[in-house]
Backbone as a ProteinNet text record, in pm:
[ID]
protein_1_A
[PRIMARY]
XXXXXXXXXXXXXXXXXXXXXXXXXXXXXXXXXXXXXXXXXXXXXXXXXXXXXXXXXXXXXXXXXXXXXXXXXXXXXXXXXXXXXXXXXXXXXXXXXXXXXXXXXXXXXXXXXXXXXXXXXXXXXXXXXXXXXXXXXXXXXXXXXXXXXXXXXXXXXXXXXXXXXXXXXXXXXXXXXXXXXXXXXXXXXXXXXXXXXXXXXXXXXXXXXXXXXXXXXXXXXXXXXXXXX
[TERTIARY]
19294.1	19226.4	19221.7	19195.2	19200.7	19219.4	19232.9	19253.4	19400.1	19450.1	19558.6	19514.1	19579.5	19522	19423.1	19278.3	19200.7	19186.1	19256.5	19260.3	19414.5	19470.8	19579.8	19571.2	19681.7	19659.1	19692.3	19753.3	19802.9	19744.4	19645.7	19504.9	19390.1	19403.7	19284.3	19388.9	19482.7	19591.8	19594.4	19537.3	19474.3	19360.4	19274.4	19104.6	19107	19172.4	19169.8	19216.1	19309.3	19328.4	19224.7	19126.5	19077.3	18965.9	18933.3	18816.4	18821.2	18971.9	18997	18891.5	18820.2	18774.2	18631.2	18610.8	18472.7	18395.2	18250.1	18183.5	18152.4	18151.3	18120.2	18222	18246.1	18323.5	18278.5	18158.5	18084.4	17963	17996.2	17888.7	17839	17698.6	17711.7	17621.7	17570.3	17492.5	17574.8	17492.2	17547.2	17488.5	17574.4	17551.8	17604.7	17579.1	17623.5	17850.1	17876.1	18000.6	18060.8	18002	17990.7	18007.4	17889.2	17911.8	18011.2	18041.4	18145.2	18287.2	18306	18434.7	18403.5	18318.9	18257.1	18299.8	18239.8	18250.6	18381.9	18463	18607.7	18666.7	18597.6	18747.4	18706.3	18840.9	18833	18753.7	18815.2	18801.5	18819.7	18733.8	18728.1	18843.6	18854.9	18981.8	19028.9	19133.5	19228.4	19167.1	19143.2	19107	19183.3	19362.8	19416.9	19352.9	19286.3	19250	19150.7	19113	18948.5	18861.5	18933.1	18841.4	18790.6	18875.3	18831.1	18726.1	18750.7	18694.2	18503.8	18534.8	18411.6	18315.6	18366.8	18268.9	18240.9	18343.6	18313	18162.2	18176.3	18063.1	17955.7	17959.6	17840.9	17781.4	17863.2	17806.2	17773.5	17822.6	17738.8	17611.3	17615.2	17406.4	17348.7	17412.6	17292.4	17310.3	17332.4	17406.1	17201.1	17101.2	16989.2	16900.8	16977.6	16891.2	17021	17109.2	17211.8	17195.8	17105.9	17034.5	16983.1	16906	16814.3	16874.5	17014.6	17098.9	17119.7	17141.2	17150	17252.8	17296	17389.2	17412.4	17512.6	17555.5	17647.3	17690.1	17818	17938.6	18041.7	18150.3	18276.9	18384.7	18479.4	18593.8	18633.7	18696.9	18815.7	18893.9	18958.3	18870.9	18789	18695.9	18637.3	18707.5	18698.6	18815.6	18822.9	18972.9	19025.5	19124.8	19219.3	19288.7	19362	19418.3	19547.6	19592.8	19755.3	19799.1	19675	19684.8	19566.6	19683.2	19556.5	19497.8	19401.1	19338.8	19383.1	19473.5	19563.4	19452	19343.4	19280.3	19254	19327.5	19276.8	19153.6	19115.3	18992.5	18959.7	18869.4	18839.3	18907.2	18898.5	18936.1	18842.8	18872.6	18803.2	18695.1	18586.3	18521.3	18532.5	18541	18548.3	18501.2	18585.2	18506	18411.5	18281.5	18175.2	18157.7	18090.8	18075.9	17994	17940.5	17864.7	17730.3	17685.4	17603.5	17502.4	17617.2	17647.1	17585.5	17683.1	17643.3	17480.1	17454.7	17346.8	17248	17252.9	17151.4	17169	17250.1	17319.7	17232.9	17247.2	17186.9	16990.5	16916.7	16819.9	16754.1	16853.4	16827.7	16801.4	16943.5	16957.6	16915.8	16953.4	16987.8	16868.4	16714.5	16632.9	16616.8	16632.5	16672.7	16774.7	16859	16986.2	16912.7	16859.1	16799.4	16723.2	16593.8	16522.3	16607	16686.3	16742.9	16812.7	16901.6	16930.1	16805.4	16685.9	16645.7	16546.9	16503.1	16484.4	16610.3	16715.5	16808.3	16797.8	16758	16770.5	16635	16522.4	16418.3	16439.9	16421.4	16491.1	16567	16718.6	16797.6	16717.6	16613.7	16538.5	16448.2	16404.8	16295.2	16369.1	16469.1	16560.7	16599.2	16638.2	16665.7	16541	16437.5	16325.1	16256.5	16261.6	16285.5	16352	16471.5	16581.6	16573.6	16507.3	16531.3	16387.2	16263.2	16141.9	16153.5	16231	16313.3	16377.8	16476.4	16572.9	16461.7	16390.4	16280.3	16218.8	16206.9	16123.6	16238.9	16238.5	16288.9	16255.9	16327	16311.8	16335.2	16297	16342.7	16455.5	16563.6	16616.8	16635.4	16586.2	16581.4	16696.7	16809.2	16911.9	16900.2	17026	16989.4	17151.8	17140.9	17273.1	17308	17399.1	17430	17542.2	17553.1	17672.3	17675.6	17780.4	17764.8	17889.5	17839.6	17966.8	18001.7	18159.1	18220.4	18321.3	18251.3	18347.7	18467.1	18552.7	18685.4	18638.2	18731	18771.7	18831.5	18944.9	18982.4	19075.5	19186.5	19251.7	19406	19407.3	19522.5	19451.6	19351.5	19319.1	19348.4	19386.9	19464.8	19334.8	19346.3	19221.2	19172	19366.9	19380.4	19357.9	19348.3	19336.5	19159.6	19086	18988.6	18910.9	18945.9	18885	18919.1	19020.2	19056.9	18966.8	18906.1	18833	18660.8	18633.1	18505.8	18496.1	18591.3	18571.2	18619.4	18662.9	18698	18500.7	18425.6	18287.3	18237.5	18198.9	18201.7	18055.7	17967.1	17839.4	17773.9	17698	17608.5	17525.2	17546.2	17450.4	17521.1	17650.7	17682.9	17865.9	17844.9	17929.1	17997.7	18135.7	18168.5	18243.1	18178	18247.6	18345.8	18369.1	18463.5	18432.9	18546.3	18545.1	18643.4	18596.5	18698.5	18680.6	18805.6	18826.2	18753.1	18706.1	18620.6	18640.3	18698.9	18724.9	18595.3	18602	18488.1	18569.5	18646.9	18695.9	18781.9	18888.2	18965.1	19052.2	19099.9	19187.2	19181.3	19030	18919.6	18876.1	18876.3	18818.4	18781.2	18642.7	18567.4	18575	18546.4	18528.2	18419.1	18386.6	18261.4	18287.5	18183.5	18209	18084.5	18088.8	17953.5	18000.9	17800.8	17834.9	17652.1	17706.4	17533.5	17470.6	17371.8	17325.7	17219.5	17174.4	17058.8	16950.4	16842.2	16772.1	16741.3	16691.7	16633.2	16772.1	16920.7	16978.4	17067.1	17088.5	17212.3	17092.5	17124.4	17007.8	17132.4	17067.6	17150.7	17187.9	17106.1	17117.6	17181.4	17260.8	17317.5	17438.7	17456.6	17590.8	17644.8	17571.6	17605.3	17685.2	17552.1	17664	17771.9	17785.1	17875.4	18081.3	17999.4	18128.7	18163.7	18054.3	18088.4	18142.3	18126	18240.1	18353.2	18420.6	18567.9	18565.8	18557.1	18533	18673.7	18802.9	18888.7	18955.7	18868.9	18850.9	18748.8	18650.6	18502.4	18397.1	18394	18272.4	18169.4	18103.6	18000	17983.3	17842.2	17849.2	17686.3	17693.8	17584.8	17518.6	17422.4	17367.5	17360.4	17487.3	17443.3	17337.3	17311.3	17244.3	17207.5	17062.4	17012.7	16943.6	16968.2	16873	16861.1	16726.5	16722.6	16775.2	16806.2	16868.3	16731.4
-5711	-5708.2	-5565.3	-5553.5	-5438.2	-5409.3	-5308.8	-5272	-5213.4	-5190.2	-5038.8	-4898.4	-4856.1	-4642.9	-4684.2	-4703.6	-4680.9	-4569.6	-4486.4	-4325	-4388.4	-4449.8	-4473.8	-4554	-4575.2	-4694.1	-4794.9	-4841.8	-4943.1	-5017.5	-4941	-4991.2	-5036.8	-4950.4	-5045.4	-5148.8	-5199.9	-5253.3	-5396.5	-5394	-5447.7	-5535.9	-5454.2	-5489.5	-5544.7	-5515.2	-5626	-5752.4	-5771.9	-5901.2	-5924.3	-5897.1	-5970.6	-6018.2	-5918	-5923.3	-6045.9	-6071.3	-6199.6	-6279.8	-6332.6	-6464.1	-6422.2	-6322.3	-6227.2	-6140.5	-6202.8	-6080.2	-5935.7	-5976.3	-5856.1	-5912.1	-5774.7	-5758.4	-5922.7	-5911.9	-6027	-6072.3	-6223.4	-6313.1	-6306	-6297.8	-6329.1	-6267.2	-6136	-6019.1	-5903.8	-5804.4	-5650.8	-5648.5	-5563.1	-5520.1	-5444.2	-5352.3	-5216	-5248.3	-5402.6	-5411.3	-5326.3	-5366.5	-5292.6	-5148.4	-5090.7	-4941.3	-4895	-4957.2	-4857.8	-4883.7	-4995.4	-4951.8	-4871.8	-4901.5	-4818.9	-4672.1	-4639.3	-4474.6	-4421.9	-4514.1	-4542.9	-4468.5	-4470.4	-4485.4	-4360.7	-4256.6	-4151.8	-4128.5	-4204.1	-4218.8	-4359.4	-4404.3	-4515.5	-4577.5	-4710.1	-4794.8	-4800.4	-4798.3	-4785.7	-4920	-4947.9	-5016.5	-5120.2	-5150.8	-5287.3	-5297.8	-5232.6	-5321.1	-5366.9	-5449	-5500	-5573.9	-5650.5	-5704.4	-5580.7	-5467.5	-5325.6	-5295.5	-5253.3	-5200.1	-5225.9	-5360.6	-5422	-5421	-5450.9	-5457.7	-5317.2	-5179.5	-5049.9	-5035.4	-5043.8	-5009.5	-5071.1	-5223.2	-5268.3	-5217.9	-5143.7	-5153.7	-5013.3	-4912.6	-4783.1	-4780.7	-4870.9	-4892.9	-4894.9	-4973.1	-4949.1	-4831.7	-4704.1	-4616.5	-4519.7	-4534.4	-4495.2	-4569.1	-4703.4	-4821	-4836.5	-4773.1	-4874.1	-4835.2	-4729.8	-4769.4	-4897.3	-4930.4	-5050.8	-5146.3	-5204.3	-5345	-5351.9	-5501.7	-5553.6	-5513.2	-5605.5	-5616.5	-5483.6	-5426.5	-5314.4	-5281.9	-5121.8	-5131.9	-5179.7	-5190.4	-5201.2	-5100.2	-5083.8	-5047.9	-5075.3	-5006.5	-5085.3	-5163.5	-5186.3	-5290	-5417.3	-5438.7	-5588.8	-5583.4	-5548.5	-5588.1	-5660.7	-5747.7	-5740.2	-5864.5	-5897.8	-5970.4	-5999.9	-6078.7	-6090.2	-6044	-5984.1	-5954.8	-5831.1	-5753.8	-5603	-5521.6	-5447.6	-5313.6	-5217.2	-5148	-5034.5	-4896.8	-4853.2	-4728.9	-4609.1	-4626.8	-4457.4	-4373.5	-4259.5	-4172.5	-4112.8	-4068.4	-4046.6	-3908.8	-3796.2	-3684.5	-3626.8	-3513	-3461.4	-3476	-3529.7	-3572.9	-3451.9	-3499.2	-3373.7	-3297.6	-3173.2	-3101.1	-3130.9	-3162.5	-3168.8	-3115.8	-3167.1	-3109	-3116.7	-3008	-3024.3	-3103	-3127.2	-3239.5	-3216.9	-3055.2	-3034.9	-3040.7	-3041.5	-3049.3	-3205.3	-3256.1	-3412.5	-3450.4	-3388.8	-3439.2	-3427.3	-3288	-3210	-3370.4	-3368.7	-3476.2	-3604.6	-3660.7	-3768.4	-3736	-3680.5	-3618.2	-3617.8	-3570.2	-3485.8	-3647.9	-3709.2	-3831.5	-3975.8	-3961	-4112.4	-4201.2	-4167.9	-4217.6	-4302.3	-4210.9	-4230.8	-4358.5	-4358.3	-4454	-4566.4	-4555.4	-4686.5	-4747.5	-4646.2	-4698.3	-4756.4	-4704.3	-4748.8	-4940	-4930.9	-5044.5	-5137.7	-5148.5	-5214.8	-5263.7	-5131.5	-5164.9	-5275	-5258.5	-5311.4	-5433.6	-5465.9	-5627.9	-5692.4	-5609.4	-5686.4	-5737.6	-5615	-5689.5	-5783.5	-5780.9	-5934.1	-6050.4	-6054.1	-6149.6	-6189.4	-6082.7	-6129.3	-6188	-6150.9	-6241.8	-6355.6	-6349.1	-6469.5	-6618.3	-6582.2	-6650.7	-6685.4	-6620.6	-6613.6	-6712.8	-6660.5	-6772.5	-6904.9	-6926.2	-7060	-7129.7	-7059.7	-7110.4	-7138.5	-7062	-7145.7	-7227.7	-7225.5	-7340.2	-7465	-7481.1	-7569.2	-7618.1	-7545.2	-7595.8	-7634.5	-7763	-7734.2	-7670.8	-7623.6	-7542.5	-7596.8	-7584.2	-7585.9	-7496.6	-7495	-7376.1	-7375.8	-7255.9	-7258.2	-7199.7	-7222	-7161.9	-7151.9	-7075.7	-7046.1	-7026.1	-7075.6	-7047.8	-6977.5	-6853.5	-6710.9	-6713	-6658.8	-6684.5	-6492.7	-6431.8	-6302	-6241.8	-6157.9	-6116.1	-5959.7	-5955.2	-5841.5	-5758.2	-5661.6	-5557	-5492.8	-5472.1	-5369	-5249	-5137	-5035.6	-5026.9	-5091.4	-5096.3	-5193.4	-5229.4	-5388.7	-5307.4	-5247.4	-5248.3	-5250.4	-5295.8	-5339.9	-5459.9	-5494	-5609.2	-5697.1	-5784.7	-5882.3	-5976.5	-6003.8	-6084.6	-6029.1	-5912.1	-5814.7	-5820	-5780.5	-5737.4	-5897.7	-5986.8	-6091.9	-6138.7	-6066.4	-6147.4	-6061.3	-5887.1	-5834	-5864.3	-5943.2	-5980.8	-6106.1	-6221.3	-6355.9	-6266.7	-6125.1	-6116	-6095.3	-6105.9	-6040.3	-6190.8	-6210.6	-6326.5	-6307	-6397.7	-6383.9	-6489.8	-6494.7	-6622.3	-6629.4	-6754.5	-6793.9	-6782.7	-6749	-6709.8	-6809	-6852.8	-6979.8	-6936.8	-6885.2	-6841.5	-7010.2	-6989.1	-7112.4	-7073.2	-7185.8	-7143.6	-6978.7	-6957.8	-6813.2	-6846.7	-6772.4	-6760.6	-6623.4	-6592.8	-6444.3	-6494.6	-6417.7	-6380.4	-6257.4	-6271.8	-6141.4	-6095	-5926.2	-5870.5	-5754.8	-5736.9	-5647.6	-5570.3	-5554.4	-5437.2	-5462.3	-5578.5	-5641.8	-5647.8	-5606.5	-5670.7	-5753.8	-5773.8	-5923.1	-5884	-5986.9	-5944.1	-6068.6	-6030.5	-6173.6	-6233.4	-6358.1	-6462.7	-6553.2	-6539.5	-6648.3	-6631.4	-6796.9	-6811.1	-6873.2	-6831.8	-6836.2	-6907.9	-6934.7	-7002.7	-6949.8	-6924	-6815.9	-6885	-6860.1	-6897.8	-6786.7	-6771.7	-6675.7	-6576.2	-6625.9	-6529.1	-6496.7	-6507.6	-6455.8	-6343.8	-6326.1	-6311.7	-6286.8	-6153.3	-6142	-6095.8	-6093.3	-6003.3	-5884.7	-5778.3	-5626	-5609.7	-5681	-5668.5	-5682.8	-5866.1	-5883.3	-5727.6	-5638.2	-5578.6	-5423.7	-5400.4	-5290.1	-5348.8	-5451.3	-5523.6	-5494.3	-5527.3	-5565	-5447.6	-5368.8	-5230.2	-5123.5	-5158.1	-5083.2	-5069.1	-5144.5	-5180.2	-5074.8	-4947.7	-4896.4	-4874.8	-4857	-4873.4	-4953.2	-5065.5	-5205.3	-5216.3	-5199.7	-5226.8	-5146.8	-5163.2	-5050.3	-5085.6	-5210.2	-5260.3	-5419.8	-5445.9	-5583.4	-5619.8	-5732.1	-5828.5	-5949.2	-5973.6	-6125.4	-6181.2	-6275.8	-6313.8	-6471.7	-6563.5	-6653	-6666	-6691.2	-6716.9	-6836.5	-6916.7	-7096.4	-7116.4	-7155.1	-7163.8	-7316.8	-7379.6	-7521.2	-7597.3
1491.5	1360.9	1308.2	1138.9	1104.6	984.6	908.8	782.3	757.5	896.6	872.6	849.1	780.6	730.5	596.9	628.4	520.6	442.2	487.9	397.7	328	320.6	224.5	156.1	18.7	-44.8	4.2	105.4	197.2	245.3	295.1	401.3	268.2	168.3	66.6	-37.3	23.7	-20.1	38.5	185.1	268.7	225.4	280.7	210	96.7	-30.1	-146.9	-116.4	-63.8	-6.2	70.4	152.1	261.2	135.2	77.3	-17.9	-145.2	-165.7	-279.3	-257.2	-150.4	-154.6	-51.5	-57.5	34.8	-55.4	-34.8	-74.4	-23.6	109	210.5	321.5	413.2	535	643.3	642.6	740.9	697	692.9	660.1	517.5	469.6	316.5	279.2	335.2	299.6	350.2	239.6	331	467.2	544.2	681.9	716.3	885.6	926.8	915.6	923.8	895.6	762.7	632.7	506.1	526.8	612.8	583.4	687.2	796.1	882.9	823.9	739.2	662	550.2	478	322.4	383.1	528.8	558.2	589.9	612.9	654.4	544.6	447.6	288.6	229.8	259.1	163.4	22.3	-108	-197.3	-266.9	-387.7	-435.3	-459.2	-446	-478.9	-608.5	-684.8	-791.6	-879.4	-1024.5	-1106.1	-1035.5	-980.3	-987.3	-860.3	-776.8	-654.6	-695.1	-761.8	-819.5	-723.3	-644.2	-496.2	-435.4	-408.9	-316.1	-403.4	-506.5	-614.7	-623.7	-657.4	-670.9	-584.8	-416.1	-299.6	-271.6	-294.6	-312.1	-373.1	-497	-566.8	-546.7	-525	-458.5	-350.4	-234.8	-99	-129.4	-226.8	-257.7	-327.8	-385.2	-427	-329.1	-184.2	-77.6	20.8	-56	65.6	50.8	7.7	6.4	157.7	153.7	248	334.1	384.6	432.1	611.3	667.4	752.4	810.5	757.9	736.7	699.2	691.4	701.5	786.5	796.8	951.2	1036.1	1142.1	1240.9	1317	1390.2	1429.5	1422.2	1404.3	1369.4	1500.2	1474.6	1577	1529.5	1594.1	1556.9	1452.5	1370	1244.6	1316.5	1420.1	1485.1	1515.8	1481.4	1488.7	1390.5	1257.8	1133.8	1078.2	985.4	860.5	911.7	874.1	923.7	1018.2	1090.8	1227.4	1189.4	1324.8	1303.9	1212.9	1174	1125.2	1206.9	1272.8	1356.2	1268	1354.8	1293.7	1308.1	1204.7	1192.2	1129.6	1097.9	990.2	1107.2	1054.7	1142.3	1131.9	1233.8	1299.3	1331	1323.2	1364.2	1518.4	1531.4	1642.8	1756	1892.3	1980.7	2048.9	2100	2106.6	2230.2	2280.8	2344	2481.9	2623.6	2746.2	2716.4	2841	2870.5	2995.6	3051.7	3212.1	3221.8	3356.4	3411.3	3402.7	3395.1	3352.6	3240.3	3115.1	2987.9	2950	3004.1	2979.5	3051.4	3143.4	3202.1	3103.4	3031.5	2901.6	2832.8	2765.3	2662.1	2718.8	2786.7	2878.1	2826.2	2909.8	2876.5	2753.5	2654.7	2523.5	2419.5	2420.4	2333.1	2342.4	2499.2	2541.1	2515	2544.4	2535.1	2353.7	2272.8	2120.3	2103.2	2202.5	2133.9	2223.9	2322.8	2337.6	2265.9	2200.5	2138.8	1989.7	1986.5	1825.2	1855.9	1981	2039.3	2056.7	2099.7	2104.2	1979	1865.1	1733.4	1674.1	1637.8	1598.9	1658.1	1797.8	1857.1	1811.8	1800	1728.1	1610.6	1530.3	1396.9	1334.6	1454.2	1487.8	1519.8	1584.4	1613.6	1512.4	1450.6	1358.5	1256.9	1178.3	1105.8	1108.6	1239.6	1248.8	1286.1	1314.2	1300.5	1181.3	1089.3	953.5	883	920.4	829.2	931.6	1013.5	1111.2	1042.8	979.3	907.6	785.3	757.6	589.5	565.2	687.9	662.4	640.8	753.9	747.3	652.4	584.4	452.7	329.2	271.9	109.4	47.9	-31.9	-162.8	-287.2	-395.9	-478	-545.2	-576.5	-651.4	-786	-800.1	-952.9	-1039	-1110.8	-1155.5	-1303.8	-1354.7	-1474.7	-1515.6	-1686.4	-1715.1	-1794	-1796.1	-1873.7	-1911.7	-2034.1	-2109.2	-2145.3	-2105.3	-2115.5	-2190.6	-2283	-2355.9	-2311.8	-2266.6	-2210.7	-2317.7	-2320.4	-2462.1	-2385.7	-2462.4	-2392.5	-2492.4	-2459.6	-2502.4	-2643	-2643.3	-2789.7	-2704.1	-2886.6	-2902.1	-2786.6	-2707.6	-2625.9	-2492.6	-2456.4	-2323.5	-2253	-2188.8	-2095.1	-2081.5	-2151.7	-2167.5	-2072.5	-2017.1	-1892.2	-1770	-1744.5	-1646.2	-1650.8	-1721.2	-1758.4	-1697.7	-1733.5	-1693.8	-1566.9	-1479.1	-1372.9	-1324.4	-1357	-1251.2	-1264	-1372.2	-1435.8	-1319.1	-1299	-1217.7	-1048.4	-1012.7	-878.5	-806.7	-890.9	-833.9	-774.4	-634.2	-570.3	-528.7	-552.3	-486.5	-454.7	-328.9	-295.4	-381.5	-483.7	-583	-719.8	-747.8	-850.6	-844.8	-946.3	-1007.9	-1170	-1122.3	-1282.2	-1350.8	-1462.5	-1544.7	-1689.4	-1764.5	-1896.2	-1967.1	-2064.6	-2085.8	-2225.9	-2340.2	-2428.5	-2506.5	-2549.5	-2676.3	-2767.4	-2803.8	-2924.3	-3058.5	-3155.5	-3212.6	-3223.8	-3252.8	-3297.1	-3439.4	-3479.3	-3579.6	-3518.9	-3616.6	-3574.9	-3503.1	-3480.5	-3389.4	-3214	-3208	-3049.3	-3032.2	-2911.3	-2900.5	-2740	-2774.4	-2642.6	-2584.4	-2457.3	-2328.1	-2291.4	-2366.3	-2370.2	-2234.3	-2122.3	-2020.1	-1975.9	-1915.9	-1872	-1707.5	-1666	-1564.8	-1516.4	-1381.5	-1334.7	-1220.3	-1232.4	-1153.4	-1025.5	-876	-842.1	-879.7	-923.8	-961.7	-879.7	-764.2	-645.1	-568.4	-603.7	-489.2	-638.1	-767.5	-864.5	-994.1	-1042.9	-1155.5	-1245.6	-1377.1	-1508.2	-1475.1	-1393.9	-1353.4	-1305	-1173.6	-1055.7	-1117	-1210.5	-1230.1	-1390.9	-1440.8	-1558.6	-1458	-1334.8	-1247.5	-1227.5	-1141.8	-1108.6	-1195.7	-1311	-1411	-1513.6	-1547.4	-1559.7	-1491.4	-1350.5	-1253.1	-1272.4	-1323.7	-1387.4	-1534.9	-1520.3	-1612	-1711.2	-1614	-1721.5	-1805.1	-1775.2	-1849.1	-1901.5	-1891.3	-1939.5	-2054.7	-2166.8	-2256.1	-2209.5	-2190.7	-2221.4	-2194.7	-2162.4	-2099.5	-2156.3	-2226.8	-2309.9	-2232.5	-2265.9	-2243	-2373.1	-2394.7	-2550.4	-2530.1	-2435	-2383.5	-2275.9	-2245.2	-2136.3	-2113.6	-2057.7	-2011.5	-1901.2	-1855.8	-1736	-1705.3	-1599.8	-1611.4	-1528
[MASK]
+++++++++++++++++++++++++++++++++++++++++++++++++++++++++++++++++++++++++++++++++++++++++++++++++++++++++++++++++++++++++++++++++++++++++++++++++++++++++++++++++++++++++++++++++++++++++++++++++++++++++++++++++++++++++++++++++++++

């Protein structure tokens, strides 16, 4: 498993594909998976990678909290896809240490990385006790339906492009539906599509970063209707 050279375009050449049909690296929240590739990648992905693109910018809103997401990290070879290894190179290995050295090291840290290991397994636990008391209960869900209007730049922006990276944003709770051009003057035309939201998992805020990321596609992003269903 793997990405390939995440410092190349190859390797985030990669990741857009894995990402077509993924919100995140693993499972259906951010997690320490998210940031040990997020930390992986030189620089941001190119407007046509819009799957890279998109989960980029999302998983950098949580780079304040990204401590505090779940799971642990692993090695970027038990990430990605099967049947592509993990090629990014990696820093220069660190310098023997005598035995002495290490013993300091031992002493100095070790107590810390336990405690962090066994914080991290509580927390796994408490989550998951959590989500095992919810499942339990019905819910009601409450959804809502948004009809959002997306501006371009001017009348030589790739409209079809612009909308394939508006429907690549994939989220638990979020259901894109019909979409049509709309002139606005001047020979523009903006992108009307609606979409259905669960409330508590997909808000207006999230999806406007979201689709404004696409900046060399994107001026501006509207709520021209809101109903709750």
């Amino acid at each position: 498993m793997g990405f390939g050279d995440l410092k190349s375009e190859s390797g985030l050449k990669v990741l857009n594909d894995f990402l077509s049909d993924k919100s995140y690296i693993e499972g259906f929240v951010p997690s320490q998976a998210d940031v040990a590739v997020f930390e992986a990648i030189l620089t941001p992905p190119s407007a046509d990678l819009c799957h890279a693109l998109r989960w980029y910018n999302h998983i950098r809103s949580y780079q304040n909290e990204k401590n505090s997401l779940p799971g642990v990290k692993k090695p970027l070879g038990q990430y990605g896809p099967p049947g592509v290894a993990d090629t990014t190179a990696t820093g220069p290995a660190p310098a023997a240490t005598t035995t002495e050295e290490e013993d300091d090291d031992i002493d100095l840290f070790g107590s810390d990385e336990e405690e962090d290991a066994e914080a991290a397994r509580l927390k796994e636990e408490r989550l998951a006790e959590y989500a095992a008391k919810k499942a339990k209960k019905p819910a009601l869900i409450a959804k809502s339906s948004i009809l959002l209007d997306v501006k371009p730049w001017d009348d030589e922006t790739d409209m079809s492009k612009l909308e394939e990276c508006v429907r690549s944003i994939q989220m638990d709770g979020l259901v894109w539906g019909q979409s049509k051009l709309v002139p606005v003057g001047y020979g523009i035309k903006k992108l009307q599509i609606n979409c259905v939201v669960e409330d508590d998992k997909v808000g207006t805020d999230i999806l406007e970063e979201l689709i404004t990321a696409f900046e060399d596609y994107v001026q501006s992003m509207d709520v021209a209707a809101f109903n709750k269903i």
